[in-house]
C-alpha positions in Angstrom: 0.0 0.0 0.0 1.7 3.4 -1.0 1.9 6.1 1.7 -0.6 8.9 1.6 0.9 12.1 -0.3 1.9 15.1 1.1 2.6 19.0 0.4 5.1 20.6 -0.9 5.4 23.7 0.4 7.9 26.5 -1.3 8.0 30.1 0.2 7.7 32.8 -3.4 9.9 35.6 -2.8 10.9 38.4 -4.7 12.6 38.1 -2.2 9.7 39.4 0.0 6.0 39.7 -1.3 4.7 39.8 -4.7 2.4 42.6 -4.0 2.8 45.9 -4.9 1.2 47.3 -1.9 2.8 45.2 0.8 5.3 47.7 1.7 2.6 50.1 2.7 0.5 47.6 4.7 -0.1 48.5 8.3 2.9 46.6 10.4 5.0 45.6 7.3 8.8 46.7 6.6 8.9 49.2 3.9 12.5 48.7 3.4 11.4 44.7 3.6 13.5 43.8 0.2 17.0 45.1 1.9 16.3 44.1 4.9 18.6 41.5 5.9 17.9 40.8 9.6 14.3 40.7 8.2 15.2 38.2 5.5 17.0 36.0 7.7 14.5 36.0 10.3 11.6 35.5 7.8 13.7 32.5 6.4 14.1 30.8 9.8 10.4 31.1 10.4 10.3 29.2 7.1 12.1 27.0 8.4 10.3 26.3 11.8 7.3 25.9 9.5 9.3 22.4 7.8 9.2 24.4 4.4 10.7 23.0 1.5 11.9 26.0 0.0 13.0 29.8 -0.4 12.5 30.5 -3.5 13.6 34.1 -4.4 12.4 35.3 -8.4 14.5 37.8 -9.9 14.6 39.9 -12.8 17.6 41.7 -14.8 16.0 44.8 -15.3 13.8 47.4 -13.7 10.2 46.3 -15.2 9.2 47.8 -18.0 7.0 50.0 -16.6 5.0 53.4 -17.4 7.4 55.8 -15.6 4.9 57.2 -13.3 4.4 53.4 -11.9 8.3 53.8 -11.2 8.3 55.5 -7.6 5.2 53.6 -6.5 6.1 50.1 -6.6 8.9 48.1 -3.8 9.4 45.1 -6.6 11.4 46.7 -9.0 14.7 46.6 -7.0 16.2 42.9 -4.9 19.4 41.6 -3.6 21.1 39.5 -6.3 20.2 36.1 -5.6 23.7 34.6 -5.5 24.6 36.9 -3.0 21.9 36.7 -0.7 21.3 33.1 -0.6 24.9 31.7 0.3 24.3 34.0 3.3 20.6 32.4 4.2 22.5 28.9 3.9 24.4 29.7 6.8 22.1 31.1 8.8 19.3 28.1 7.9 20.4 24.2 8.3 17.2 22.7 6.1 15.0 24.9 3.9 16.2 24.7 0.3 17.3 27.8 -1.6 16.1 28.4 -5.3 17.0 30.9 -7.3 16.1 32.7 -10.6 19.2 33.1 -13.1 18.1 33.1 -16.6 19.6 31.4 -19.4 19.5 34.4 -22.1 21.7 36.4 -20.6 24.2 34.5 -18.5 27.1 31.9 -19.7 26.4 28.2 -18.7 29.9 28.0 -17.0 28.9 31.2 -15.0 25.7 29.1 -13.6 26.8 25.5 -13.4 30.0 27.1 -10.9 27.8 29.7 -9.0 24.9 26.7 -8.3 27.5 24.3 -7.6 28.8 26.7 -5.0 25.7 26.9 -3.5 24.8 23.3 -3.0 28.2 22.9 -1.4 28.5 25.6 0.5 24.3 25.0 2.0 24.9 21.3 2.4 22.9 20.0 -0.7 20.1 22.5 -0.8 20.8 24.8 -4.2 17.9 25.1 -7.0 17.8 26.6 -9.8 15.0 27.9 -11.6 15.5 27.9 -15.0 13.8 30.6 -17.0 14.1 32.4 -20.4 13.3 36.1 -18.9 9.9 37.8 -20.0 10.8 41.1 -19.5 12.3 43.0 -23.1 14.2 46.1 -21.1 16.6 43.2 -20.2 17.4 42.7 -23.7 19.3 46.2 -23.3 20.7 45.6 -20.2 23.2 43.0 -21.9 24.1 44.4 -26.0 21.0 43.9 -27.6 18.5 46.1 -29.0 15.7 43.6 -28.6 14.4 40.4 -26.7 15.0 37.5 -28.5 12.1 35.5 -29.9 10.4 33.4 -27.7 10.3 29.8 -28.7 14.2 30.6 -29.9 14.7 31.7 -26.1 13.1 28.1 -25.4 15.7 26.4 -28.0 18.8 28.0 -26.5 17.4 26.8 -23.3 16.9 23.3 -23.6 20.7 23.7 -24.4 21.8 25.4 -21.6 20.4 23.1 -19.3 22.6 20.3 -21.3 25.5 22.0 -20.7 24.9 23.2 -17.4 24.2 19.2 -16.1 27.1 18.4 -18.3 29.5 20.4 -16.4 28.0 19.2 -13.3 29.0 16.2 -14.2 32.8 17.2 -14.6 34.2 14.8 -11.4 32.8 11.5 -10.1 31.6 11.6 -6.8 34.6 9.8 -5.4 37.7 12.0 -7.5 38.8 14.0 -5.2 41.2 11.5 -3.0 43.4 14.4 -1.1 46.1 11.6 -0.1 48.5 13.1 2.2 50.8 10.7 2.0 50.9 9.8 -1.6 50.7 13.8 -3.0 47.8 12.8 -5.5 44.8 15.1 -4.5 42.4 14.1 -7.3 42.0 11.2 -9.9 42.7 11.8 -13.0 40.5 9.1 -14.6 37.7 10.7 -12.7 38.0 14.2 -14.9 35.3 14.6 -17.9 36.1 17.2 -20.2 32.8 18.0 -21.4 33.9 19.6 -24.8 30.6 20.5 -25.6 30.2 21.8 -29.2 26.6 23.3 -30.3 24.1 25.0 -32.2 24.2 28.0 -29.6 26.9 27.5 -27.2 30.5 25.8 -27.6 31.7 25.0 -23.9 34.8 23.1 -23.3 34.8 22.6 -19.3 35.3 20.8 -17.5 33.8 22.8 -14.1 37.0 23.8 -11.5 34.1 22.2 -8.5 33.2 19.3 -7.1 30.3 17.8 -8.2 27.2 19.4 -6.2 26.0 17.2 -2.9 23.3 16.6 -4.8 24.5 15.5 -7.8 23.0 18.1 -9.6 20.7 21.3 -7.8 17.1 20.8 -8.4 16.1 21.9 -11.4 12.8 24.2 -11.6 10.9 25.7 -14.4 7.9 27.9 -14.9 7.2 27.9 -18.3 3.2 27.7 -19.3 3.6 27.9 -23.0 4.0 25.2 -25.1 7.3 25.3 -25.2 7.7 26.0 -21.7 5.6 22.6 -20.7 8.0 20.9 -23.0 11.1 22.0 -21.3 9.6 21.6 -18.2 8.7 17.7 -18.8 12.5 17.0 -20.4 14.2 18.6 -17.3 12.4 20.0 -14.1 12.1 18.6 -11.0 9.3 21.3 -9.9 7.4 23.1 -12.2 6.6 26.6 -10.7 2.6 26.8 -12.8 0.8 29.8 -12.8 -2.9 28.1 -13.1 -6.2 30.6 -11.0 -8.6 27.4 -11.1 -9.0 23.7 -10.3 -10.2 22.8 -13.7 -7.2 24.2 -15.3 -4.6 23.0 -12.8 -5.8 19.2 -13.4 -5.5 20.1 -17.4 -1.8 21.4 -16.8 -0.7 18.8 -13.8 -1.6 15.9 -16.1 -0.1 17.5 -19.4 3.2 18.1 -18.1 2.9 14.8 -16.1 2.2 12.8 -19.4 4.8 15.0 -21.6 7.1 13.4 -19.1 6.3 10.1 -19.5 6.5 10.4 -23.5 9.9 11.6 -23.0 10.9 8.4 -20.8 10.6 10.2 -17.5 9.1 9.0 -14.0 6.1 11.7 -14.2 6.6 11.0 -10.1 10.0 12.7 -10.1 8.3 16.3 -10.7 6.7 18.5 -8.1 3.9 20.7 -10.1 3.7 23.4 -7.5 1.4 26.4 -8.3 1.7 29.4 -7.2 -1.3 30.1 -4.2 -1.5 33.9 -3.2 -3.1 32.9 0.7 -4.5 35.5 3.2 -5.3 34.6 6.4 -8.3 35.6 9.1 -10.1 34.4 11.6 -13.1 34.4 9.8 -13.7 34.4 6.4 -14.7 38.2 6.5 -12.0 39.2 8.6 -9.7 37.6 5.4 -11.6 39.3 2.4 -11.4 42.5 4.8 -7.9 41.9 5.2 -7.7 41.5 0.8 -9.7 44.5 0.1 -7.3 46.8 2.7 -4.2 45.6 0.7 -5.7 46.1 -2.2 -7.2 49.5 -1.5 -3.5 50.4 -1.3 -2.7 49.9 -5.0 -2.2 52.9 -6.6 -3.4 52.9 -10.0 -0.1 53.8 -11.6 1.1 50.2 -10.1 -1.5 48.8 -11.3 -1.1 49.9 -15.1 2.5 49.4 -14.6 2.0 45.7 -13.5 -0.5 45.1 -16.1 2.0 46.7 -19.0 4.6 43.8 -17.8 2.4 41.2 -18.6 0.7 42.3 -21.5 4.7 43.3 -23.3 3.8 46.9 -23.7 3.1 50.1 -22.5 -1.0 50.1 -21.0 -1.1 53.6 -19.8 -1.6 54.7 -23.8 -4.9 52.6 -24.0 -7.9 54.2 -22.9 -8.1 53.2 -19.6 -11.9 53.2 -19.2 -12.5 51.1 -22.5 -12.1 47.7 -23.3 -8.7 46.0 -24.1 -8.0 46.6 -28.3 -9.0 43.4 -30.4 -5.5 44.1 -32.1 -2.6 44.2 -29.6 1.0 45.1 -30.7 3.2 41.9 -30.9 5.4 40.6 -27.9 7.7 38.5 -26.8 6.5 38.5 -23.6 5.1 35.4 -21.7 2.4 34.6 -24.0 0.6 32.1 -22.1 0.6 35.1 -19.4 -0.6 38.1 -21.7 -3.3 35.5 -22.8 -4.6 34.3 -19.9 -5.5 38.2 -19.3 -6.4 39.0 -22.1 -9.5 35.8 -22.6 -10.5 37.0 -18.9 -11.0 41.0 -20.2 -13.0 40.1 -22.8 -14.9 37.4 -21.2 -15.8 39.3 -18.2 -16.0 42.4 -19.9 -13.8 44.4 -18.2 -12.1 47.6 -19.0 -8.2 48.1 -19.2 -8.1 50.1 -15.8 -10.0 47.1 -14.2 -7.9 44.5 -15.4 -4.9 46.8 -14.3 -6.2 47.0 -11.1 -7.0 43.1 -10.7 -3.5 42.7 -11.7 -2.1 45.1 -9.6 -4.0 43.4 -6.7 -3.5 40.2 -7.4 -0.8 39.3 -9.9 -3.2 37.0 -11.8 -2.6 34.3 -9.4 -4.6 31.4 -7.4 -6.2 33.0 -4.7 -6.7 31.5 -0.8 -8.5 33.9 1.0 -9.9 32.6 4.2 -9.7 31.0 7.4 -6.7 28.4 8.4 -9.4 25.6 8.0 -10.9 26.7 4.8 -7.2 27.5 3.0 -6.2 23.5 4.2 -9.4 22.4 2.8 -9.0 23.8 -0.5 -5.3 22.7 -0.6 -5.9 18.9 0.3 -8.7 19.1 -2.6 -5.9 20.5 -5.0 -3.5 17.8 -3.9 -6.0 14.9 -3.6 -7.6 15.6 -7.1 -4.0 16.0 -9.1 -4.2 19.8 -9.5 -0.5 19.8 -8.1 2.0 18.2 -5.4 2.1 21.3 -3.0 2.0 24.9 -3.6 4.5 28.1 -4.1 3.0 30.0 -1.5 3.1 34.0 -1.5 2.4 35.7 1.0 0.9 39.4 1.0 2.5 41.2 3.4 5.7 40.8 5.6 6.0 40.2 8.4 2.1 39.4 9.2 1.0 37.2 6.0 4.2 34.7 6.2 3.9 34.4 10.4 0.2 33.3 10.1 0.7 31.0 7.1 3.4 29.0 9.4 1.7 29.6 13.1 -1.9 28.7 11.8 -2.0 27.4 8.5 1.0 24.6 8.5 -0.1 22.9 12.2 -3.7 22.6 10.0 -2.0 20.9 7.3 0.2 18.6 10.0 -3.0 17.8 12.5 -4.5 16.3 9.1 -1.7 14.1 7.9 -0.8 16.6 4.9 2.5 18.0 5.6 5.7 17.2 7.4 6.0 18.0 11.3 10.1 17.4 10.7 12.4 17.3 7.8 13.3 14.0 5.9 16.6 14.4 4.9 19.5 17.0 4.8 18.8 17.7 1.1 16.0 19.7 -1.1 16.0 16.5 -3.1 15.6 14.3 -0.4 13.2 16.8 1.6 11.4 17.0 -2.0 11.2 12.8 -2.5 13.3 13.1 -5.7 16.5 11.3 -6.4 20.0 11.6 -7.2 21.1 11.8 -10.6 23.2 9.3 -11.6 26.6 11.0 -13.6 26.6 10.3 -17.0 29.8 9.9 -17.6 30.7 7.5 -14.4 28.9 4.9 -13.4 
């Protein structure tokens, strides 16, 4: 008889809340994104709470935002996430620490070392979340005077990744000898040169580290397109999806699940992991109250600006208090994103300043808005239907949102058999049920 499934819980930061109004939320830190001693003590909390993961998002650009929007929103500026993690590993012994880094504009040496790093220096708890980067002011950030095409970003990705494992791959687990006696620190015959010669990258290695503790770091994707469900069924190990509804996060769970499976993969070595934007009251009331003061606190420039992200252009020039154009200028954008907002406008008829502001409010995300009780009920339906494995929870404001999630929320989740009450392993892989890759080029 198999044992019951549980959650998997990840912590989406950025690398605090999502929201463009948390900063101003009665009680929160303004200064919350450079706020170390906040950061660390947020990620311990996390980790009282048995999470699996931190998983900070970053971007390489301000957002390409209306410049009124600028001054009004707290997510435009982070800590680089290769700096700020390596210091949360050594102030955290469990939780597993993901990061963004994108694969159109960064070398694959450059991320196979810096992840590598990580894992060793946190034990066995580095991720990486592979992505392609949606925003175009990135593009000039880096040489170019536009963002590549998507489904080409998509192609050069699916390389990346190969020579990023590759790399990872450099040493067998057992190379490094460091015989006093005999002066031989490593084995030779345990030393892959990758030599990696390709359509997009020529890469001759082999990596100057270990191979991780893991083998390899987890490997994350978010990716909703077609293209990105592809990638993320030949490679992740948790798919980040960005479903609103049960319905659709069943259609998506078993599509990337059975793309898996075509491709020779155990569909049971990926965590689908929505993301599940959860506030928290006593009552039900209490929680909605708690939504609408939040979201009372978007400014309508935020909102626009948000909404001009995901549509891949600039909103404010649309009328505001008519409907979305039937003709939209082109993108390369996240498409599935843009259309996901844009079938919902015209479905529910509503005009561009009200999609900005659900937007704005909501960053087009599941929504949990309830009591403790009700937020674990609708999370073991999710799980025990096959809408996902666990969830990338965001939390609306800091430090209030994230300290009710893990003192009401998780013990919930544990009194009903549905989450962990101590950590499995000393490794996100192990923490996550997923295994260690075996080196391809020693057996």
């Amino acid at each position: 008889m198999s044992e019951p499934r549980r959650l998997r819980l990840g912590a989406f930061m950025r690398p605090i809340s999502i929201h463009t109004a948390a900063w101003r939320y009665p009680g929160g830190a303004p200064d919350a994104n450079f706020n170390w001693p906040l950061i660390k003590r947020l990620t311990q909390k996390l980790e009282h709470g048995c999470f699996d993961a931190f998983f900070m998002a970053d971007h390489l650009a301000v957002p390409n935002m209306p410049t009124p929007a600028l001054k009004r929103s707290a997510t435009v500026t982070s800590f680089a996430p290769m700096t700020l993690l390596p210091a949360l590993a050594a102030v955290t012994e469990h939780i597993g620490l993901i990061a963004t880094m994108s694969t159109t504009y960064n070398a694959p040496f450059h991320v196979a070392r810096q992840f590598a790093s990580l894992d060793h220096i946190s034990g066995g708890r580095a991720a990486w979340n592979v992505v392609t980067s949606t925003n175009p002011y990135e593009a000039l950030n880096f040489g170019l005077k536009e963002h590549l095409e998507h489904d080409e970003r998509y192609r050069r990705a699916r390389e990346f990744y190969d020579v990023v494992t590759g790399l990872w791959d450099s040493w067998a687990d057992d190379a490094f000898l460091r015989d006093v006696e005999s002066g031989v620190f490593f084995d030779p015959d345990k030393l892959h040169v990758l030599d990696h010669q390709g359509k997009y990258y020529s890469v001759r290695g082999p990596l100057n580290i270990a191979r991780p503790v893991q083998g390899w770091p987890v490997i994350v994707q978010a990716g909703q397109s077609d293209a990105g469900r592809q990638l993320a069924a030949e490679t992740a190990e948790m798919v980040f999806s960005g479903v609103g509804d049960l319905v659709s996060a069943q259609r998506v769970y078993a599509d990337i699940k059975d793309r898996a499976r075509a491709v020779g993969r155990n569909p049971d070595h990926i965590v689908i992991a929505p993301g599940a934007f959860v506030v928290i009251g006593d009552t039900a009331a209490e929680a909605r109250a708690k939504k609408a003061r939040l979201d009372g606190l978007v400014h309508p420039d935020s909102g626009i600006a948000t909404l001009s992200v995901q549509l891949g252009f600039d909103a404010s020039k649309l009328d505001l208090d008519g409907p979305l154009p039937d003709e939209l200028p082109p993108t390369n954008a996240s498409h599935t994103s843009r259309q996901k907002l844009v079938d919902m406008a015209r479905s529910d008829g509503l005009t561009v300043r009200q999609l900005a502001q659900y937007v704005g409010a909501a960053f087009g995300s599941l929504e949990m808005i309830g009591t403790p009780s009700l937020i674990a009920d609708q999370m073991q339906e999710w799980l025990e239907t096959r809408a996902c494995d666990g969830f990338n929870v965001m939390f609306p404001y800091l430090p209030g949102g994230l300290d009710d999630f893990v003192d009401q929320v998780v013990p919930e989740l544990q009194r009903r058999g549905l989450f962990r009450r101590a950590y499995e392993g000393t490794t996100l892989r192990e923490n996550l049920g997923l295994p260690r890759p075996e080196n391809r080029f020693f057996s």
